[in-house]
N, C-alpha and C positions, 0 to 999 in steps of 0.2 A: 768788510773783512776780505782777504785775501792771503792767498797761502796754500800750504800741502800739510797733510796729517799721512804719517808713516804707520798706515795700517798693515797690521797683520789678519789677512783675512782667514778666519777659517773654512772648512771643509766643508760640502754640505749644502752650500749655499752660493751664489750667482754673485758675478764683481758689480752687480747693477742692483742686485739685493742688500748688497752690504752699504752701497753707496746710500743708498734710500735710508738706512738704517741710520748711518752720517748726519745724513741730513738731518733725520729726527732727534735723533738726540741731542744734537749742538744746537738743534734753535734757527736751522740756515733755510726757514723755507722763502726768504726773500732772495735769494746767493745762490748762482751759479752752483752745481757741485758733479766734478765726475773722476772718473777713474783714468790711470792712464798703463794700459797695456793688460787686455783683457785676462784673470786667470780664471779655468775653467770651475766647475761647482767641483768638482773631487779634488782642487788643488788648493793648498792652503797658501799663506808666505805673504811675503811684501805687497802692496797695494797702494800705490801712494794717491793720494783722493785732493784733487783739486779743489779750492776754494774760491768762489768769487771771481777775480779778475785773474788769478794763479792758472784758470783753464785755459789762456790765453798763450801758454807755454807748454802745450799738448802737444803740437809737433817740433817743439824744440827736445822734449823729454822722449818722442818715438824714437831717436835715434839712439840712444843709450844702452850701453849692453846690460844683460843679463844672467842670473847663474841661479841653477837648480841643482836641488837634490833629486834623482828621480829613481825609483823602483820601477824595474823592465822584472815582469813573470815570464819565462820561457816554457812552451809547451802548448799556447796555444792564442788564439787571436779572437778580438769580439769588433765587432761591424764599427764600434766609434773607436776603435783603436786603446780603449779604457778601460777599467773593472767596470765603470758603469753599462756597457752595452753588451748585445748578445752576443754569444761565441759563434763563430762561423765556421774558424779553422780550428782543430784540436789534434792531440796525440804527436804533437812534432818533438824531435828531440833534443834533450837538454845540452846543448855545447859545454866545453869545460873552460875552466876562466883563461889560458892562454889562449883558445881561437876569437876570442869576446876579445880579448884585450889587443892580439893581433891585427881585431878587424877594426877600431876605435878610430885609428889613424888615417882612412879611408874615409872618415866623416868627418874631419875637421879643416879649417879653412874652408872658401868658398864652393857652395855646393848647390846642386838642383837637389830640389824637393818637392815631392806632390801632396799637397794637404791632404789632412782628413778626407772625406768625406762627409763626416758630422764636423761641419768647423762652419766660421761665421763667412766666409766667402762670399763674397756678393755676385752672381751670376744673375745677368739681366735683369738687375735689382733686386734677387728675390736668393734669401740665405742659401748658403749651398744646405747643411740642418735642415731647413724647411723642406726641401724639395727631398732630400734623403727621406724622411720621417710618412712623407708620405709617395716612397717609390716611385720616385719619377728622376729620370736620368740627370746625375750631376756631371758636368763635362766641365772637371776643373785640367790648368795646366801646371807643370812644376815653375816653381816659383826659385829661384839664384837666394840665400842665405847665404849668411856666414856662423860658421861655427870655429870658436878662440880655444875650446878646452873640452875636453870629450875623456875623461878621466872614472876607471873602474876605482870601486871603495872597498866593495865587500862585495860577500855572498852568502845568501841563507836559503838553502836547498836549492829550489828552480827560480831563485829570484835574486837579482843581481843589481846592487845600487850602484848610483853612478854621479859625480860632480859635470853639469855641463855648463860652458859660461857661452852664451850665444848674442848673437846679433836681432833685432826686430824684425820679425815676421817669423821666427823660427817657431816649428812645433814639435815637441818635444814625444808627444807620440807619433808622429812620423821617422822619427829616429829611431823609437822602437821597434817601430815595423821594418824598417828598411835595414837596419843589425841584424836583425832575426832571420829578413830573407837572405841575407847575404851569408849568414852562418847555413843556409840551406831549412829553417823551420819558422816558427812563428814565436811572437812574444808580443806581449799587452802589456800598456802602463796602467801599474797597478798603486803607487805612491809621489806626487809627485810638491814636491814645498822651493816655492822662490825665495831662495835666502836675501838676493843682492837685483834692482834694477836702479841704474844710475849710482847716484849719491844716499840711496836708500839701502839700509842693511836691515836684514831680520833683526836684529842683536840692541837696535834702537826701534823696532817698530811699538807699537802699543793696539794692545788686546780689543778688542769691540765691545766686550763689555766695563771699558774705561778707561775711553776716552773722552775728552774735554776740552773745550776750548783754548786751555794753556798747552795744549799738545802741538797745537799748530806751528808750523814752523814758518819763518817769510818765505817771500820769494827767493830774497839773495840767497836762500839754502843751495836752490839747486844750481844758482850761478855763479857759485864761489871760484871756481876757476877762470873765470870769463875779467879782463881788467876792466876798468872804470874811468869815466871823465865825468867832471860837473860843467852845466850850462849854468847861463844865467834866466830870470825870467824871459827877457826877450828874446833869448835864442830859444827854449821851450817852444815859445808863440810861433818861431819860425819852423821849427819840426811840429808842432802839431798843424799848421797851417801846410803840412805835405811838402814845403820848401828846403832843399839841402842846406847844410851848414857845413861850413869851412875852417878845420885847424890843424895846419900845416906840421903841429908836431905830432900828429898821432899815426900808427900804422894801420896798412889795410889791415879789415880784420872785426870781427864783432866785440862789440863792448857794451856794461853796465853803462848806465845813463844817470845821473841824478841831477835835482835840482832839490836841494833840502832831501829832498826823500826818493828813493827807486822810482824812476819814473817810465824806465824800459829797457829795450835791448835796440843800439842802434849797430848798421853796418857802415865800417867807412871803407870808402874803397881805395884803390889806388891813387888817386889823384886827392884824396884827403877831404874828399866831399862826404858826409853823413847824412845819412837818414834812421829816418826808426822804423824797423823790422816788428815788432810786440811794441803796441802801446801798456804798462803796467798800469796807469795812476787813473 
């Protein structure tokens, strides 16, 4: 089996818990299975959980934007930047929704960002979380983002929601913190649901507790935009034998592969030679 299930993950629980969860329930402990684009345990939303050979297409799906609903609390900051961690900073004061909404436009397009401190950060192998948890110096750097849409919704006392649609790598509590200081005070993310990453909408996702094997979706889901050529068997033989193939009517550019069935994602390039980039089959 191969494919993506458009989970909706809830709250509460780890994108590596839910996956494990996947796994069990559908019967796939022969099958590959993972997630792609980590959401935190307090963040619920989109999840899309690879199946089988569909993992295969992990760094094809990092690049895919993204969009959140997120709830920023003004008034005060906790050490992971989240309701779940301690408060360190408190008593800052509540800005009113035009200096919020004046300052929005300062964080969109390409931006430096300094992660968490509690985030998965690999620091000389070793999680930057791991070395936080047990106080011992994280020396992370800011990191270049893109941010497409940084849009205020509402407001309910000291707590202000927000549509953001971003680029991968982006963290959505570092947004929080970094609004906040630039308003002059602090704020923690206190709500946070990924409606949209790639081709995945909340609005089609399905619940964990029922899902099914018929929920799986193929591959071509997420490569519906990408166009297609058919091989014949011998040319197959010749891209899985690592060897280019040649036809001259096609443009540089990546494309769907078949022979009978998805067989992968090949690149041709200018001079109209192919190879295959993802083996699918």
């Amino acid at each position: 089996m191969k494919g993506f299930l458009n989970l909706n993950k809830p709250s509460g629980i780890t994108s590596a818990q839910a996956v494990a969860i996947v796994k069990r329930k559908l019967n796939l402990k022969n099958e590959k299975v993972g997630h792609t684009g980590t959401l935190d345990p307090m963040a619920s939303g989109v999840l899309p959980v690879a199946i089988g050979r569909a993992t295969r297409l992990f760094d094809f799906m990092l690049s895919k934007q993204k969009t959140y609903i997120a709830e920023f609390t003004f008034g005060y900051e906790t050490n992971t930047l989240d309701s779940e961690g301690e408060v360190c900073f408190q008593n800052g004061k509540i800005p009113d929704e035009a200096s919020v909404i004046n300052a929005l436009q300062d964080f969109c397009g390409e931006i430096e960002q300094m992660p968490p401190v509690f985030s998965a950060k690999s620091i000389n192998g070793v999680r930057a979380y791991n070395l936080a948890r047990n106080n011992k110096p994280v020396n992370l750097t800011p990191c270049k983002v893109v941010v497409y849409e940084f849009t205020f919704l509402s407001r309910t006392d000291n707590t202000f929601k927000f549509k953001i649609t971003c680029g991968s790598g982006t963290y959505i509590r570092s947004l929080c913190r970094d609004l906040a200081h630039k308003l002059g005070t602090f704020a923690t993310m206190t709500s946070l649901v990924r409606t949209k990453t790639g081709v995945f909408e909340i609005e089609n996702a399905v619940d964990l507790n029922n899902i099914s094997i018929e929920q799986v979706l193929p591959c071509e889901y997420v490569l519906a935009n990408l166009p297609s050529f058919n091989v014949m068997e011998d040319e197959q033989k010749t891209l899985l034998d690592g060897k280019p193939l040649k036809k001259c009517e096609l443009k540089a550019g990546e494309y769907k592969v078949y022979c009978g069935e998805l067989i992968g994602i090949a690149i041709v390039d200018k001079n109209h030679n192919i190879k295959i980039k993802i083996w699918l089959k």
